[in-house]
BAPAPA-848955 format. One line per 2 residues: number of its first residue (from 1); their letters; for each residue x, y, z of C-alpha. Coordinates in steps of 0.02 Angstrom, whole numbers, plus 50000, padded with zeros to 5 digits. Example, Ala and Ser with C-alpha at 12.3 -4.5 7.8 and 13.67 -1.06 7.14 Angstrom:
! BAPAPA-848955
1> as> 50615,49775,50390; 50684,49947,50357 .
//
This chain:
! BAPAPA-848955
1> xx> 52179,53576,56740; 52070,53749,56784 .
3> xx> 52003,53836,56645; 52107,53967,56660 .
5> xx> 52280,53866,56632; 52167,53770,56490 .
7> xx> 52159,53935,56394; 52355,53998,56417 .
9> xx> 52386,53814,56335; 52273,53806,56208 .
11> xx> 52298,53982,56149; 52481,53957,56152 .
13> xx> 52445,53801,56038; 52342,53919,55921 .
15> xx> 52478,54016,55905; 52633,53920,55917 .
17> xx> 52542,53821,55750; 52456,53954,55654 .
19> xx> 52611,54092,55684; 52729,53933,55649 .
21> xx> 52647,53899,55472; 52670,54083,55414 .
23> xx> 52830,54075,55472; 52875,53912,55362 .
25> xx> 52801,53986,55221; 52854,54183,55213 .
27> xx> 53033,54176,55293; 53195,54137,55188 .
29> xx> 53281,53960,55189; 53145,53853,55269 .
31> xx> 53087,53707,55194; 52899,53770,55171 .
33> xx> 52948,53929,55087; 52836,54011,54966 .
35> xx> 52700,53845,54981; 52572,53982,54984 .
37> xx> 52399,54021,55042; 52330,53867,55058 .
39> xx> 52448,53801,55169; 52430,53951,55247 .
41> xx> 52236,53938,55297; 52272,53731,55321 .
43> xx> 52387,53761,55439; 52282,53896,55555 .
45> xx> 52142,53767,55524; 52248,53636,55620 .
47> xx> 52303,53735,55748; 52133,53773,55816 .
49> xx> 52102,53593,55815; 52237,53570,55912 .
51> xx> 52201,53709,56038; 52027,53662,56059 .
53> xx> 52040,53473,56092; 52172,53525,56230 .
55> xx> 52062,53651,56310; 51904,53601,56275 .
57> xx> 51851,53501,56421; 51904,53614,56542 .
59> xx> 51868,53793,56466; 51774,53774,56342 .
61> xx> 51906,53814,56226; 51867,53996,56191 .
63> xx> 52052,54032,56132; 51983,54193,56072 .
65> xx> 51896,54352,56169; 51779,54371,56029 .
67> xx> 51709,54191,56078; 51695,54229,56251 .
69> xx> 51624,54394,56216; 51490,54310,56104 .
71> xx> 51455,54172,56214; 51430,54287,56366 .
73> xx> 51302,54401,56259; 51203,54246,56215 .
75> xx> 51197,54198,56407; 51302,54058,56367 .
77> xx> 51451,54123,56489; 51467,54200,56644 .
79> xx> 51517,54376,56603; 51624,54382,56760 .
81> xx> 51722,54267,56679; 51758,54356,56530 .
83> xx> 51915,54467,56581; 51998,54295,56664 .
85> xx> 51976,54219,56484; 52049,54363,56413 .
87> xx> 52202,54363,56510; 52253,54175,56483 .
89> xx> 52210,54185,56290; 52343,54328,56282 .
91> xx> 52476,54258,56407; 52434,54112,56288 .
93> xx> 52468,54210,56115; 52621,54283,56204 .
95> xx> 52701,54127,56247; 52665,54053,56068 .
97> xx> 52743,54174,55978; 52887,54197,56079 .
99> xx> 52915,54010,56037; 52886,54060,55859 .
101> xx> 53027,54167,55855; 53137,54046,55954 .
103> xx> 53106,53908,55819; 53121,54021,55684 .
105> xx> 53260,54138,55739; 53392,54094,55617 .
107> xx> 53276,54102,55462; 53186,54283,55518 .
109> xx> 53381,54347,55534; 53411,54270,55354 .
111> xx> 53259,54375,55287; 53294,54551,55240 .
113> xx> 53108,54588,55215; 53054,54670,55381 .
115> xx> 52868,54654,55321; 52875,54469,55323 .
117> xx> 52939,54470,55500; 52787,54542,55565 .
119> xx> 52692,54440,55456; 52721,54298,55570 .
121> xx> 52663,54399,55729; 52531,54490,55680 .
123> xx> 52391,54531,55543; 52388,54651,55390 .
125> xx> 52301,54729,55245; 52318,54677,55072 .
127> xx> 52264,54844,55047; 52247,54970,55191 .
129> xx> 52092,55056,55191; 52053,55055,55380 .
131> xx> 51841,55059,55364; 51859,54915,55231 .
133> xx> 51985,54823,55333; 51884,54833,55492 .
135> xx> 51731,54785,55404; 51833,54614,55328 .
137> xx> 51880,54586,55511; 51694,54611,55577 .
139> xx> 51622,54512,55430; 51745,54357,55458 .
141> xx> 51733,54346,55657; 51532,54363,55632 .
143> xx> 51532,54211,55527; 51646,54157,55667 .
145> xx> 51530,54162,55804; 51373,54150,55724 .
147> xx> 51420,53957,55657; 51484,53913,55844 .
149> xx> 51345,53965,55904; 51252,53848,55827 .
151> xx> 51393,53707,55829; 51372,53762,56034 .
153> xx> 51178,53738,56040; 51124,53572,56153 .
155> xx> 50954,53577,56012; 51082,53517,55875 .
157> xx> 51110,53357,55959; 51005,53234,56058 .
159> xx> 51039,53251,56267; 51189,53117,56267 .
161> xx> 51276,53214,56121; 51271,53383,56121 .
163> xx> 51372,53447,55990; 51493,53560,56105 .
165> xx> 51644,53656,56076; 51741,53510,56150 .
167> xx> 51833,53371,56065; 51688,53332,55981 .
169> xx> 51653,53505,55918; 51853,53512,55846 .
171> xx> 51843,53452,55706; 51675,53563,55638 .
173> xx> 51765,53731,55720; 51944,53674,55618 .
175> xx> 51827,53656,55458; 51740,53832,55491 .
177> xx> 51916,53918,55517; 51978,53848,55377 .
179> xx> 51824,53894,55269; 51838,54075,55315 .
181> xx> 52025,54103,55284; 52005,54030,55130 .
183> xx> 51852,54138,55064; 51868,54272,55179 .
185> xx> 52067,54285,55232; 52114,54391,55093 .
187> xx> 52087,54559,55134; 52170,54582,55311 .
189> xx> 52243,54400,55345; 52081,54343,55455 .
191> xx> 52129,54403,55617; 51969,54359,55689 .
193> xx> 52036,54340,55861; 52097,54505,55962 .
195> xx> 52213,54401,56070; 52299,54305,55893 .
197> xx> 52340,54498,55831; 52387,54596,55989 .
199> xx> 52498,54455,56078; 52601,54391,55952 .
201> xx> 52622,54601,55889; 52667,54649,56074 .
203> xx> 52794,54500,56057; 52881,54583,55882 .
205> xx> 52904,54741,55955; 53007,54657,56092 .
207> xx> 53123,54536,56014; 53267,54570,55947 .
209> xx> 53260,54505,55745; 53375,54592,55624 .
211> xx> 53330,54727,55499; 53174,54731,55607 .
213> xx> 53032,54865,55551; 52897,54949,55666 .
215> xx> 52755,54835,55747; 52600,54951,55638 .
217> xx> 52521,55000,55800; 52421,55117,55713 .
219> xx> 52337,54978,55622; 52322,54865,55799 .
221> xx> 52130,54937,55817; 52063,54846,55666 .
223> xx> 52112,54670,55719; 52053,54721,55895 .
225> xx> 51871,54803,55884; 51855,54707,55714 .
227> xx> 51825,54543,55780; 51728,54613,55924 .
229> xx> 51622,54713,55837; 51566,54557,55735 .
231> xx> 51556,54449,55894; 51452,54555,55960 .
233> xx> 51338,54570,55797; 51322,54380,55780 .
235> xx> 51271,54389,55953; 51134,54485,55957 .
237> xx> 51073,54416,55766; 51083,54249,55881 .
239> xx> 50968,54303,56008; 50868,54391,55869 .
241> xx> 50828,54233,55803; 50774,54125,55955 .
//
């Protein structure tokens, strides 16, 4: 498998999971309705798991342009690569939550809320303030890459078992996900991944689901430059501290 197919799947895994929990637990008439937050924040947890031990020996398992933004400013990734990552992790987040809707079409018709529609594509406030919001999304992803960083680092292990970003370094990255939605989630939803916000929100604006609202492009920045911003921080902190 190249790298390139490795991230389309295991971005589409990402999504198909993490957008299918919300979906099981906001939309009317499924058997998960209303289970809440944590289920929530277990389920995204599990679906990066899932996405990184598919993709993780052959890509790396970046599944997010913040990750290979942060890896590339570290040195840790060619930076030539970085737009090809890019591009599969959102074909990826497309394909995911157009099977999102497929599963789920019946229940999002069933559910007159329009809000809760688009909370299966895409990310929110809890309450919009745009410099707050984008500093929740900046915060989260820089705990994000910061930890992976380390989790990534050859020093952490001895030369047989680095611990990587592979199927070894699953389970620690599912654990770190789930840590942040939980403590940090609240505010915007944890977007922490421009390809998990813009894909799946390029997908609502396309379907046809009943009652439908608007897609909030106006609010598409935070979730965008958010989690880069923070990448990017992390980053440098990284280097900073070498």
């Amino acid at each position: 498998m190249s790298a390139f197919t490795a991230e389309v799947i295991g971005t589409l895994f990402l999504i198909l999971l993490g957008g299918g929990v919300v979906a099981n637990v906001v939309l009317k008439g499924t058997k998960g309705h209303n289970s809440g937050w944590i289920v929530i924040t277990t389920g995204w947890a599990l679906s990066v798991f899932a996405g990184v031990v598919i993709a993780g020996p052959y890509s790396g398992a970046h599944l997010n342009p913040a990750v290979s933004i942060g890896l590339a400013i570290v040195g840790k990734f060619e930076w030539s690569l970085v737009g090809w990552y890019v591009l599969a992790q959102l074909i990826g987040a497309i394909t995911g939550a157009l099977l999102v809707w497929l599963l789920y079409r019946p229940h999002f018709d069933s559910t007159e809320d329009p809000q809760l529609h688009l909370a299966v594509f895409s990310t929110g406030p809890a309450i919009r303030h745009p410099v707050s919001n984008f500093f929740s999304e900046a915060v989260g992803t820089f705990v994000l890459i910061f930890v992976i960083l380390y989790i990534t680092n050859p020093e952490m292990g001895d030369e047989k078992t680095p611990i990587g970003m592979g199927s070894l370094g699953a389970l620690p990255v599912t654990f770190l996900v789930w840590g942040i939605g939980l403590s940090l989630g609240g505010t915007t939803g944890y977007a922490i991944n421009p390809a998990r916000d813009l894909g799946p929100r390029i997908v609502h604006s396309l379907v046809p689901i009943k009652n439908k609202c608007h897609s909030d492009w106006r609010y598409a920045w935070v979730p965008i430059v958010g989690p880069i911003f923070g990448a990017s921080t992390a980053a440098c902190l990284y280097l900073f501290l070498q």
